[in-house]
Each structure stands twice: as C-alpha cells, then as structure tokens.
MMTF fields as JSON, N, C-alpha, C and O atoms, coordinates in Angstrom:
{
  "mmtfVersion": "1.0.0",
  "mmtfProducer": "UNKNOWN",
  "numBonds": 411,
  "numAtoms": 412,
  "numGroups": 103,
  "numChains": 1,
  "numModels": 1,
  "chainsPerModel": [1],
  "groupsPerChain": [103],
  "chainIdList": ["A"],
  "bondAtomList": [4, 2, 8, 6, 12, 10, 16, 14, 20, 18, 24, 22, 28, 26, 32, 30, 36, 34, 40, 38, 44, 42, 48, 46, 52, 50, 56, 54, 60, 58, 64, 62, 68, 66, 72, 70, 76, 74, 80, 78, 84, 82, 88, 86, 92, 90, 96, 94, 100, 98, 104, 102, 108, 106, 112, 110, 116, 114, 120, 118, 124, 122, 128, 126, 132, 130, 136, 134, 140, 138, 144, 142, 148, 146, 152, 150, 156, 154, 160, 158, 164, 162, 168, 166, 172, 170, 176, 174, 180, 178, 184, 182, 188, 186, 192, 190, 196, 194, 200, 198, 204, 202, 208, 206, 212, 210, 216, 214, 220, 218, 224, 222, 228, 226, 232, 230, 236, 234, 240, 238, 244, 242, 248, 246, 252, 250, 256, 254, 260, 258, 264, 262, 268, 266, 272, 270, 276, 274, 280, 278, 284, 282, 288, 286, 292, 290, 296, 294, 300, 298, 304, 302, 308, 306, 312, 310, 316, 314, 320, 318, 324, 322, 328, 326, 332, 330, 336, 334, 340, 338, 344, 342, 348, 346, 352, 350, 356, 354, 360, 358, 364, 362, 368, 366, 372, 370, 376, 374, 380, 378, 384, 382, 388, 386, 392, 390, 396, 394, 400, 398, 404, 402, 408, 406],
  "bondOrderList": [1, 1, 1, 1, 1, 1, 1, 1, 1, 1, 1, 1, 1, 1, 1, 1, 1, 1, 1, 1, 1, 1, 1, 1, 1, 1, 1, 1, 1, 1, 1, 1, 1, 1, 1, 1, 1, 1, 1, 1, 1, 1, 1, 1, 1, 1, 1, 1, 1, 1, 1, 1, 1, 1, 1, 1, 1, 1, 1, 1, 1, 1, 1, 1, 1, 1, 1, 1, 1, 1, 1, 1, 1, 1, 1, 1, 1, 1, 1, 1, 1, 1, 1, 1, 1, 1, 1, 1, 1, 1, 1, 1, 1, 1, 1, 1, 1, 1, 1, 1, 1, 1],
  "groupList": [{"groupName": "UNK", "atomNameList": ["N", "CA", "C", "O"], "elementList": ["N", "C", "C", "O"], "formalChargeList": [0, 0, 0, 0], "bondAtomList": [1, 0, 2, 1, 3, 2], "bondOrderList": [1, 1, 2], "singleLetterCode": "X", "chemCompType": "L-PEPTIDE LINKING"}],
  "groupTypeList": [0, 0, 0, 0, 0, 0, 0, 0, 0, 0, 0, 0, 0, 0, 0, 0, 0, 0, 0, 0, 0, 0, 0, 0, 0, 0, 0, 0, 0, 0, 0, 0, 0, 0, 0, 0, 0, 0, 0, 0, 0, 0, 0, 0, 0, 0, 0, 0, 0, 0, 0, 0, 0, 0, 0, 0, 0, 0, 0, 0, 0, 0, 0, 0, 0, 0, 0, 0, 0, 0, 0, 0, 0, 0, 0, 0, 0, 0, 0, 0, 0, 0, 0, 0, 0, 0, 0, 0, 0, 0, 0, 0, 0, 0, 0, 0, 0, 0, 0, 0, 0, 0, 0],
  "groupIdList": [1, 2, 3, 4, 5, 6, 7, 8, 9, 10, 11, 12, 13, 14, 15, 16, 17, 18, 19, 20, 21, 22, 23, 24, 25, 26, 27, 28, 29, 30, 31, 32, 33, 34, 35, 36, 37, 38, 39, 40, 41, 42, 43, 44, 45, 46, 47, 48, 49, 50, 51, 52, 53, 54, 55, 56, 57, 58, 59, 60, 61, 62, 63, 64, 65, 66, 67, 68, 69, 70, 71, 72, 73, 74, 75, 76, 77, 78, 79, 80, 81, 82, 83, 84, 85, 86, 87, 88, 89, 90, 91, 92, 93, 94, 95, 96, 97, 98, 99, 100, 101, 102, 103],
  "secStructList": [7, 7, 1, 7, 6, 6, 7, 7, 2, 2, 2, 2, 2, 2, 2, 2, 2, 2, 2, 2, 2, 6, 6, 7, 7, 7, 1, 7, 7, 7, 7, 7, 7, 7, 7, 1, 1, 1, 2, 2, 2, 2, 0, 0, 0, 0, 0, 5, 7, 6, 6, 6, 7, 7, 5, 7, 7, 7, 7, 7, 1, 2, 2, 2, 2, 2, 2, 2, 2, 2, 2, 2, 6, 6, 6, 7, 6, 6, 6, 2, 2, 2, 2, 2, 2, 2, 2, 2, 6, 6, 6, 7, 4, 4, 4, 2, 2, 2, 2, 6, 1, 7, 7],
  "xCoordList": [-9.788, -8.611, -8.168, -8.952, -6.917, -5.743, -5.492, -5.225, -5.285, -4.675, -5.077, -4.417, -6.277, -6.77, -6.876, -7.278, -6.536, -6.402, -7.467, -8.159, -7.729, -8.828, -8.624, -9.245, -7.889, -8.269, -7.358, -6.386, -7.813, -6.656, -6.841, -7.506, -5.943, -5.63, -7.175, -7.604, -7.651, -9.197, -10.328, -11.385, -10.131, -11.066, -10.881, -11.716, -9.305, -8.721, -9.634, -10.744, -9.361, -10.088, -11.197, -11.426, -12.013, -13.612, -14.019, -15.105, -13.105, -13.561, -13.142, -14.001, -11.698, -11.515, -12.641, -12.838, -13.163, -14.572, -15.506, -15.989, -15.919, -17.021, -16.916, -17.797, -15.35, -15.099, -15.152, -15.886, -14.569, -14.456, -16.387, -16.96, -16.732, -18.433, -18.855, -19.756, -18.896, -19.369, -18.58, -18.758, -17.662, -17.063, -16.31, -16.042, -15.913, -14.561, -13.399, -12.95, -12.814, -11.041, -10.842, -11.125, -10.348, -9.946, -8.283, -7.281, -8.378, -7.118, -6.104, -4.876, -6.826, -6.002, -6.779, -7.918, -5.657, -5.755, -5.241, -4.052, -6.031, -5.2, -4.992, -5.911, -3.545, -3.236, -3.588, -4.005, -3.412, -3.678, -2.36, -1.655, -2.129, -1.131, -1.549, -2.138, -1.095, -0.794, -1.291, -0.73, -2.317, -2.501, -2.938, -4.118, -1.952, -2.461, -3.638, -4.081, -4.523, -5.457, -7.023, -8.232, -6.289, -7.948, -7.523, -6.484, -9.123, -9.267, -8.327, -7.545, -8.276, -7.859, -6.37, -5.639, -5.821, -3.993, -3.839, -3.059, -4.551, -4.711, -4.696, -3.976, -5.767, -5.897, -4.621, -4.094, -4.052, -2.561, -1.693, -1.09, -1.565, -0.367, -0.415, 0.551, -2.099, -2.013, -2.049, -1.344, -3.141, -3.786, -5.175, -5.785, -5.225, -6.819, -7.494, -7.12, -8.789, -10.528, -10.525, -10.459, -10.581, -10.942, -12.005, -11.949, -13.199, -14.112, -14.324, -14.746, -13.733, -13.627, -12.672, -12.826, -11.111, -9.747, -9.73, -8.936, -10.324, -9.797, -8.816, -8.722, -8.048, -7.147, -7.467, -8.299, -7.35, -7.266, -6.331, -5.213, -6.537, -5.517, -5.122, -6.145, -3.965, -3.411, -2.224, -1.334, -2.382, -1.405, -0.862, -1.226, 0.855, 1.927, 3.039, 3.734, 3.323, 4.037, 4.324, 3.319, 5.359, 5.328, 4.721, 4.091, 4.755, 4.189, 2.829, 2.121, 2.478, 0.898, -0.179, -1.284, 0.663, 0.274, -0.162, -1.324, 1.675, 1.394, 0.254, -0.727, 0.191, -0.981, -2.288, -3.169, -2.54, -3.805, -4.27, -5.485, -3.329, -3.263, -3.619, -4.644, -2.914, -2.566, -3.791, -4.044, -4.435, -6.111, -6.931, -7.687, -7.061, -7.993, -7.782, -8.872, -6.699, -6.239, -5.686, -4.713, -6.795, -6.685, -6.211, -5.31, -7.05, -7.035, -5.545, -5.26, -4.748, -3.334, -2.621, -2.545, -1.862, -0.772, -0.04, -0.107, 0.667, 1.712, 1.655, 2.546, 0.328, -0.049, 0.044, 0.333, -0.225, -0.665, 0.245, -0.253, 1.835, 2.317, 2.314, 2.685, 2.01, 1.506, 0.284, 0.258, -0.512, -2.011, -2.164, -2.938, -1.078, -1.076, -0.782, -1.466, 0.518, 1.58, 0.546, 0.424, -0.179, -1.267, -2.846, -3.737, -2.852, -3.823, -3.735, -4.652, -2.368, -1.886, -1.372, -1.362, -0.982, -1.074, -1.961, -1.766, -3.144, -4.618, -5.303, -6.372, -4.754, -5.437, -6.719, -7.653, -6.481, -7.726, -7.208, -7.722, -6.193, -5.921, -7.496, -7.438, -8.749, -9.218, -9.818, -9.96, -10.075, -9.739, -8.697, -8.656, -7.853, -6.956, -7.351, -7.133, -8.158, -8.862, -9.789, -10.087, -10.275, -11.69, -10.9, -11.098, -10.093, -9.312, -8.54, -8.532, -7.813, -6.561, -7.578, -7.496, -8.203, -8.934, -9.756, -10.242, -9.67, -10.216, -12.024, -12.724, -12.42, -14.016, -14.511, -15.727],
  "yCoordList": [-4.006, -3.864, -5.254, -6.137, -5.363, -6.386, -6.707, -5.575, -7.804, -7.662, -6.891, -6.614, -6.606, -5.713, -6.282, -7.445, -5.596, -6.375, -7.257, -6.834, -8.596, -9.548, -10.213, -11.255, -9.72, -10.815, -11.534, -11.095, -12.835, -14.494, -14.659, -14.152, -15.577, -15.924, -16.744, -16.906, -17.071, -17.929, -16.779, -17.136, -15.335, -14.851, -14.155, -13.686, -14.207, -13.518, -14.88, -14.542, -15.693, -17.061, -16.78, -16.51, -16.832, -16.467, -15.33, -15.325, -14.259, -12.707, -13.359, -13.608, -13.774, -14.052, -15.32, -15.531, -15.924, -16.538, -15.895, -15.925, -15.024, -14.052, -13.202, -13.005, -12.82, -11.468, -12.779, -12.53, -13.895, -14.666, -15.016, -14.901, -15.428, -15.658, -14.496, -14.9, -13.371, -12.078, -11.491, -10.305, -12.297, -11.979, -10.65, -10.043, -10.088, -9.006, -9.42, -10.312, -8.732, -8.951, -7.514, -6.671, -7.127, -5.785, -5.383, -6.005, -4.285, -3.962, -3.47, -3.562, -3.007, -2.251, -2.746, -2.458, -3.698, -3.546, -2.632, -2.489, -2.199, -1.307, -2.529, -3.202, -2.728, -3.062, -2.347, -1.189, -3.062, -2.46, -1.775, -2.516, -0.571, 0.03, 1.239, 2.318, 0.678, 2.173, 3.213, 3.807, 3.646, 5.199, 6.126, 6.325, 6.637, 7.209, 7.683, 8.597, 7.312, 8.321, 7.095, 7.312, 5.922, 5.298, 3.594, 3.015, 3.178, 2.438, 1.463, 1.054, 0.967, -0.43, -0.177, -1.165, 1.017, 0.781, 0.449, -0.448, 1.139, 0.431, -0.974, -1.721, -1.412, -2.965, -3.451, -4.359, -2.803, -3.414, -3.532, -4.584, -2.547, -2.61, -3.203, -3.522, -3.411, -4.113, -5.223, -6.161, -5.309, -6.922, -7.405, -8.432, -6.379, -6.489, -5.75, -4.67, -6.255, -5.581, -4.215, -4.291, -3.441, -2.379, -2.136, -1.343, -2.819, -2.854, -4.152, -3.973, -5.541, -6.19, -6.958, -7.828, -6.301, -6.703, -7.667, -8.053, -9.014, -9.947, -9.805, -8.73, -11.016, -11.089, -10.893, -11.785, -10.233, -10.194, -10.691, -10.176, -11.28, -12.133, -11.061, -10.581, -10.425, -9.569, -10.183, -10.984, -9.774, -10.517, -9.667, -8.852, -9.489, -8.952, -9.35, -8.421, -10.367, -11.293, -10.707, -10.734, -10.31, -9.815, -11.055, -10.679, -12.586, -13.524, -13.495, -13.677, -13.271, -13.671, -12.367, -12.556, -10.871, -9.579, -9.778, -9.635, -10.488, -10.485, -11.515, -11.148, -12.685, -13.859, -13.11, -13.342, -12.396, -11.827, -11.048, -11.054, -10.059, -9.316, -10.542, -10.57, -11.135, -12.026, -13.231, -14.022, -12.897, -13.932, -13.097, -13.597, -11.896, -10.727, -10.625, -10.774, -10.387, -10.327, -11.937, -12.128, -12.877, -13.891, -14.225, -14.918, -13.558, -13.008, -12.975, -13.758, -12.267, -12.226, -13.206, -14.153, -13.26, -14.303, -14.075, -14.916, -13.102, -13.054, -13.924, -14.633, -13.651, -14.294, -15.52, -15.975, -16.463, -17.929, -18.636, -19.418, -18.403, -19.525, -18.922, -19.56, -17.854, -16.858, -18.035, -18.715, -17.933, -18.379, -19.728, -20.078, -20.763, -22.194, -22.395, -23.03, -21.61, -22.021, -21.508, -21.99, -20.187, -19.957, -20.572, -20.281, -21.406, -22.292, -23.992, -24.804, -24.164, -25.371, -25.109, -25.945, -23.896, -23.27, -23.986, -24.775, -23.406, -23.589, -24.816, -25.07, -25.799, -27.022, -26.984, -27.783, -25.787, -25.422, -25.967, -25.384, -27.083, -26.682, -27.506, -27.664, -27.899, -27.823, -26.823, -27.061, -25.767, -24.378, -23.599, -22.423, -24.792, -24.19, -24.001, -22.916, -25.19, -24.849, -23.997, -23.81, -23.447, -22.71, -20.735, -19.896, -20.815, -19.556, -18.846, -17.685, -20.179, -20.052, -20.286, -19.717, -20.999, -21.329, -19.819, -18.905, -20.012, -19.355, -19.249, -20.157, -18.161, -18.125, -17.535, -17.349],
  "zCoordList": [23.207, 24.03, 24.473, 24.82, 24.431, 24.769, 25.98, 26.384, 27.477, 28.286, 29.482, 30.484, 29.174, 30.345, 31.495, 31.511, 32.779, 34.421, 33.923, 32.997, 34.48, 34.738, 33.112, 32.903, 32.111, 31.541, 30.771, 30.156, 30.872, 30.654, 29.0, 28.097, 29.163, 27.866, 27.393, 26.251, 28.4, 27.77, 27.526, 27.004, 27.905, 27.665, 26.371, 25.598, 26.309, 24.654, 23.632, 23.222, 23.428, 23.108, 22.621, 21.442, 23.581, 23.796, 22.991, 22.411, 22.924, 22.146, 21.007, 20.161, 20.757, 19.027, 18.348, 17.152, 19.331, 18.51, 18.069, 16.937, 19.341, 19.199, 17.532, 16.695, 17.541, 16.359, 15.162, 14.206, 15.14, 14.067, 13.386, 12.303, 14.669, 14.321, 13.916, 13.181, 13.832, 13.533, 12.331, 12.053, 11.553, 10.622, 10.802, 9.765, 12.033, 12.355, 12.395, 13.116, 11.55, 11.687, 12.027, 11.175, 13.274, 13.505, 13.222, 13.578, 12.554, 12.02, 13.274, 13.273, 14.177, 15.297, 16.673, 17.04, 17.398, 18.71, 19.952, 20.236, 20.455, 21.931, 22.906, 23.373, 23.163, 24.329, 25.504, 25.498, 26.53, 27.847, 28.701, 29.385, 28.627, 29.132, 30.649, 30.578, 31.664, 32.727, 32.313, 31.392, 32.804, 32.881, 34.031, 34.322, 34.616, 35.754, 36.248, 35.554, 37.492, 37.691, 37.322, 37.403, 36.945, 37.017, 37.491, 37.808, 37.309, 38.305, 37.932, 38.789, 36.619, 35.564, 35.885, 35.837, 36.206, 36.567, 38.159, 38.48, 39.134, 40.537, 40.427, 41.089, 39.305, 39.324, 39.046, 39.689, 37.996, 37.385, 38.413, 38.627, 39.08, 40.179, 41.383, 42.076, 41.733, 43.316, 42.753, 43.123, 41.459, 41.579, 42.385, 42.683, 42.488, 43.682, 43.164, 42.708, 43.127, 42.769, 43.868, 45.095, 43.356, 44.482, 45.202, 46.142, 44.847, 45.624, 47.175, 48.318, 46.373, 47.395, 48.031, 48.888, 47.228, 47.692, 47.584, 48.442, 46.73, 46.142, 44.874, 44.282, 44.467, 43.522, 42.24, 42.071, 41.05, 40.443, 39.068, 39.038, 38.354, 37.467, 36.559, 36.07, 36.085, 35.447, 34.179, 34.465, 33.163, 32.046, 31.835, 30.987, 32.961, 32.087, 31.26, 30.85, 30.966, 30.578, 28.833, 28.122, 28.32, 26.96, 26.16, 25.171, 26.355, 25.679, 25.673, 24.683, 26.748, 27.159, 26.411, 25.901, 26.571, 25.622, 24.566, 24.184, 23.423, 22.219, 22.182, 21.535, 22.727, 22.514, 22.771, 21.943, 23.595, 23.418, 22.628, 22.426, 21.887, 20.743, 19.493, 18.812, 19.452, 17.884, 17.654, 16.745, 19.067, 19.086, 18.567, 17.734, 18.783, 18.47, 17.287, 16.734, 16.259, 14.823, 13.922, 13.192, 14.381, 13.929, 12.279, 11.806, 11.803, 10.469, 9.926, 9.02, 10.338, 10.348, 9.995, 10.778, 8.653, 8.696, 9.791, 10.688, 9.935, 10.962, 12.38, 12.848, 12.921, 14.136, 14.297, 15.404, 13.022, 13.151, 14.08, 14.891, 14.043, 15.678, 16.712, 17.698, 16.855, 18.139, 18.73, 19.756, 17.771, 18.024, 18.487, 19.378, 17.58, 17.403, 19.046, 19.849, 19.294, 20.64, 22.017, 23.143, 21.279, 22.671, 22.754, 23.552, 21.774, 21.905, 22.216, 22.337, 22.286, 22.927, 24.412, 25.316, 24.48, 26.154, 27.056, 27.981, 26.435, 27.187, 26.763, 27.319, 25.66, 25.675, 24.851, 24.778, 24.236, 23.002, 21.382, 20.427, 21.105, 19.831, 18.75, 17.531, 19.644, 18.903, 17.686, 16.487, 18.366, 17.803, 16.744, 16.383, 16.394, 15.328, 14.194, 13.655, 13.425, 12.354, 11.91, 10.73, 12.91, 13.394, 12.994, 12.115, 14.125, 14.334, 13.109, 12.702, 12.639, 11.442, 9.933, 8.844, 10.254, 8.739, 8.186, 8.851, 6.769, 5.931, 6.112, 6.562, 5.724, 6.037, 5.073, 5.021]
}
C-alpha cells in the first residue's frame, strides 16, 4: 500500500529498496484511500495519532501519491521521471541508478 497516513516520500524510498533488493516488481499497488469506520481514515482527516494526539505526517498531494506509487513499481518504464523528480525532491538522486537500472 501507497500513501498511507504516516508515510513520506522517504519511507516510499526505503520500501522500493527493500522490493528492488528482494527482486519484487509488484504489478499492483493499493493506494491509500478513506474508508469509513477505521482507524487509518481518522488519521487521514485529523492528522493525529489517536492514541497520543500527536501529528501525524499524511501525503495528500496528487504528486506526492503518484511518487509513492511509481517508487513501489520501479520496474516501470512509465515511472522513471516520476521517480528521477521524486528522488531529487528528497536529495536521494544517488539512488537513480540503483532504482532505474536494470538487474
């Protein structure tokens, strides 16, 4: 899953290493969408941990979505300036060769 309350563009990062080192290219990501009735949409809408009402960092931004999607499906031609532009975001483009390159 994509975008879920709490998580940043560095932790999208961090998983597409993880799936790249483990040789996964996943064909289908679930974004993180509203669903009434649990905890992860409370989070979406206040922004606060429900247990200790601190802030929570939430990615709704349609850029910041697709970038977390298009890290997870590295693999992807399509993604590659998704990936390039959200890995110069964060000051990772050492990671371009790594992410984009062939394995």
């Amino acid at each position: 899953m994509s975008s879920h309350p709490g998580s940043t563009l560095e932790d999208a990062v961090e998983l597409a290493i993880y799936l790249k080192n483990k040789g996964y290219s996943p064909e289908q990501v679930q974004d993180f969408y509203p669903t009434p009735g649990t905890a992860s949409t409370c989070i979406f809408y206040t922004g606060l941990n429900l247990l200790t009402g601190k802030h929570v960092y939430v990615p709704k931004s349609y850029e910041e979505k697709r970038a977390q999607r298009a890290l997870l499906q590295s693999g992807k031609p399509e993604n590659r300036e998704i990936i390039k532009k959200a890995l110069k975001k964060i000051g990772r483009e050492d990671l371009l060769a790594f992410l984009l390159g062939r394995r």
